[in-house]
matplotlib code that plots the C-alpha trace (Angstrom):
import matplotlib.pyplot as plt

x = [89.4, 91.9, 90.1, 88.4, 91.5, 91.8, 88.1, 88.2, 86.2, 88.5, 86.5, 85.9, 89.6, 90.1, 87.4, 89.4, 92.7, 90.5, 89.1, 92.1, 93.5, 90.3, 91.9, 95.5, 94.9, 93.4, 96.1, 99.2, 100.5, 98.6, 101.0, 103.4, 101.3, 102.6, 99.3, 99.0, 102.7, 101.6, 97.7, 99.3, 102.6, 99.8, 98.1, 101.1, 101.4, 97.8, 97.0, 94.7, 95.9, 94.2, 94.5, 98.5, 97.5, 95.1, 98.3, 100.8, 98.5, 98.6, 102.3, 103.2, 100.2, 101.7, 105.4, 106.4, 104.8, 106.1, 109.6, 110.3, 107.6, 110.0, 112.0, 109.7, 108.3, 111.5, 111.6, 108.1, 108.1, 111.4, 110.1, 107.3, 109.1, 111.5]
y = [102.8, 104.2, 107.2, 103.8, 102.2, 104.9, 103.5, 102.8, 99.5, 96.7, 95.1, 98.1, 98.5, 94.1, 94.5, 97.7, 95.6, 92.9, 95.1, 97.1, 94.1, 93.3, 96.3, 95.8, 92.6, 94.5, 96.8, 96.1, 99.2, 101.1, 99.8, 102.5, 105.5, 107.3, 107.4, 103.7, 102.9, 105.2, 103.3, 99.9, 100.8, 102.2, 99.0, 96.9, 98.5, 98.3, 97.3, 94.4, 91.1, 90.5, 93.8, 93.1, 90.3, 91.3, 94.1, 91.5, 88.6, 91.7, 92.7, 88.9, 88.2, 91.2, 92.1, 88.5, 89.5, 93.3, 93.0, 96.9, 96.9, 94.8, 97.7, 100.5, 98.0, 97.0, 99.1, 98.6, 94.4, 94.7, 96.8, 94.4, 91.8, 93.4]
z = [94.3, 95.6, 97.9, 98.9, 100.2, 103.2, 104.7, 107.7, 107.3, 107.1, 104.9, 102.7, 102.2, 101.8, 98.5, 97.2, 97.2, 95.4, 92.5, 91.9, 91.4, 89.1, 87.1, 86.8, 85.5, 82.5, 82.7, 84.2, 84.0, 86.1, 88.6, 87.6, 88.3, 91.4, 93.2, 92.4, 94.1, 97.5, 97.7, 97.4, 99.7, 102.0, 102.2, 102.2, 105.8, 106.8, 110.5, 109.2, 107.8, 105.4, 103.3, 103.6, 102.4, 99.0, 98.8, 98.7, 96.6, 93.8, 93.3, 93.1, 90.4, 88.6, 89.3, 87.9, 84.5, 84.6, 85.6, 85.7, 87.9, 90.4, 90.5, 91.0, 94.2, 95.3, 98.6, 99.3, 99.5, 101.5, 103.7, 104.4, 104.6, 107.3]

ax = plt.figure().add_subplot(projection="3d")
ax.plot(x, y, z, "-o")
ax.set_aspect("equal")
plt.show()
C-alpha cells in the first residue's frame, strides 16, 4: 500500500488512502510505524483533493481512538491545516 501511495494516478493514490485505512481499522497501530507517519504526512500534502481528503478522513477515524497517536500526528495535521 504504501509503494502504491507514490502512483501517479490520482485515483490509484485516493483507493490506497481507502484501504490502508481498511487496515488500520484492524490495527490501529500501524499508525505508529515510521513509514506509516511519512506515507500518510505525504498524502496529507498531495496535489489532489481528494487524497488530502481520504488522508485526513483516516487520522480523525483513528487518532480520536489512539490518543498517543495525536501526538505522534501533531505536526503533520497542523501543518495541513496552516
Amino acid at each position: 500500500i504504501l509503494r502504491v501511495l507514490g502512483e501517479n494516478a490520482i485515483a490509484v493514490r485516493t483507493k490506497a488512502m481507502k484501504c490502508l485505512s481498511e487496515v488500520v481499522a484492524v490495527d490501529p497501530s500501524i499508525l505508529a510505524r515510521p513509514d506509516m507517519q511519512r506515507g500518510v504526512h505525504g498524502r496529507l500534502m498531495d496535489n489532489s483533493t481528494s487524497v488530502r481528503e481520504a488522508a485526513v478522513e483516516l487520522l480523525g477515524r483513528f487518532v480520536l481512538c489512539r490518543p498517543q497517536l495525536a501526538e505522534q500526528y501533531y505536526d503533520m495535521l497542523i501543518e495541513r491545516i496552516l
